[in-house]
C-alpha positions as CSV (number, residue, x, y, z in Angstrom):
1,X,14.7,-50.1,10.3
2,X,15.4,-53.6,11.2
3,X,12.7,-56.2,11.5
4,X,13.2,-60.1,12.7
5,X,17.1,-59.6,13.5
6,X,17.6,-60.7,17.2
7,X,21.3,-60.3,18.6
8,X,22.6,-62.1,21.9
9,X,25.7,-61.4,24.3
10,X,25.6,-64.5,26.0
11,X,24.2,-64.3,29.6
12,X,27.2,-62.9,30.7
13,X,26.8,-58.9,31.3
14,X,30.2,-57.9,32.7
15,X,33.5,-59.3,32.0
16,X,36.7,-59.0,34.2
17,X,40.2,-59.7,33.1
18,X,43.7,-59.1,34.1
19,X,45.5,-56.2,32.7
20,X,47.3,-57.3,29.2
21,X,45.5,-60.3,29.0
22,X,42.8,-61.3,26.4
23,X,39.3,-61.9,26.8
24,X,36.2,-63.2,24.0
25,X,33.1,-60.9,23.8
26,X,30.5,-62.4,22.5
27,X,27.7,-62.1,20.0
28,X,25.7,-63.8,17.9
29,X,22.7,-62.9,15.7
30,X,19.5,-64.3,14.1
31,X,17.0,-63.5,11.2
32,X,14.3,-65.1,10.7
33,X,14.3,-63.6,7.4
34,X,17.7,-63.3,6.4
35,X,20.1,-61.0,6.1
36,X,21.1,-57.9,3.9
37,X,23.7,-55.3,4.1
38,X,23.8,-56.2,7.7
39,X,25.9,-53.3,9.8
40,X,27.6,-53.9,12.9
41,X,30.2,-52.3,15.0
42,X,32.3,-52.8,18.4
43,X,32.6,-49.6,20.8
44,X,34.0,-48.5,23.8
45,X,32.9,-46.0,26.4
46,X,36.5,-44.2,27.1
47,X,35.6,-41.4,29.9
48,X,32.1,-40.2,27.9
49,X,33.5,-40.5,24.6
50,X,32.4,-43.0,22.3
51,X,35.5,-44.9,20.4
52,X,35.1,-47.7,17.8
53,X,37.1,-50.7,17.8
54,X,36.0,-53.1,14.8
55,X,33.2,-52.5,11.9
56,X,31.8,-54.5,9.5
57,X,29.0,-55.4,7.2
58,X,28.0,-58.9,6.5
59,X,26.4,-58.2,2.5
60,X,24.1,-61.5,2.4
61,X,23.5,-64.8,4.7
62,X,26.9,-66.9,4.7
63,X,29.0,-63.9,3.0
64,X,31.8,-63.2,5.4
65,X,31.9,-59.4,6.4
66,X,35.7,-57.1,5.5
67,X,36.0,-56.3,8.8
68,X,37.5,-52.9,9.3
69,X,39.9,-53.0,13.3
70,X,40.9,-49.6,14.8
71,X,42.8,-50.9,17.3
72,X,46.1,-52.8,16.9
73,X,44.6,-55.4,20.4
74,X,41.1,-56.4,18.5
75,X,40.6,-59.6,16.7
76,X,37.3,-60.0,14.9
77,X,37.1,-63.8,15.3
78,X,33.4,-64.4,14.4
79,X,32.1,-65.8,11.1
80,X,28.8,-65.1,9.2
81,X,28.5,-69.3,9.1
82,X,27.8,-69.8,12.5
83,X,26.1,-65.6,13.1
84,X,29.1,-65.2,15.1
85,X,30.3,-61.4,15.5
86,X,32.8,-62.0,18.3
87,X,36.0,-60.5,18.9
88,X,39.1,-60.9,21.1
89,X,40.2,-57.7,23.2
């Protein structure tokens, strides 16, 4: 399990945007005692089924994840410097 990791999407809990056009989603993280081999993925609910956009692990604090993107619109723009996991859709 995972203990002290707290992760925030902003206070915004639904975001609208014109077809074709490219929106940030948000998140951040914090440990209060650090990080390790830290997982993280980006999803979409596509009619019931489950399909994943970005994943990554961060290995240690400050260590920028590899980023693996499944989808040719998704940029991971976050950085492990500022516990930013963002992406552009």
């Amino acid at each position: 399990g995972v203990d002290g990791l707290e992760v925030s999407t902003g206070k915004v809990s639904s975001v609208e945007a014109m077809n074709g056009s490219t929106v940030m989603l948000p998140c951040t993280y914090s440990s209060c005692i650090g990080i390790q081999n830290l997982y993280f993925n980006w999803k979409f609910n596509d009619n019931g089924t489950l399909v994943k956009l970005c994943e990554a692990e961060i290995p240690t604090e400050k260590v920028e994840p590899k980023v693996r993107v499944f989808h040719d619109r998704v940029e991971f723009i976050g950085s492990s410097k500022t516990n930013n996991i963002s992406i552009l859709l």
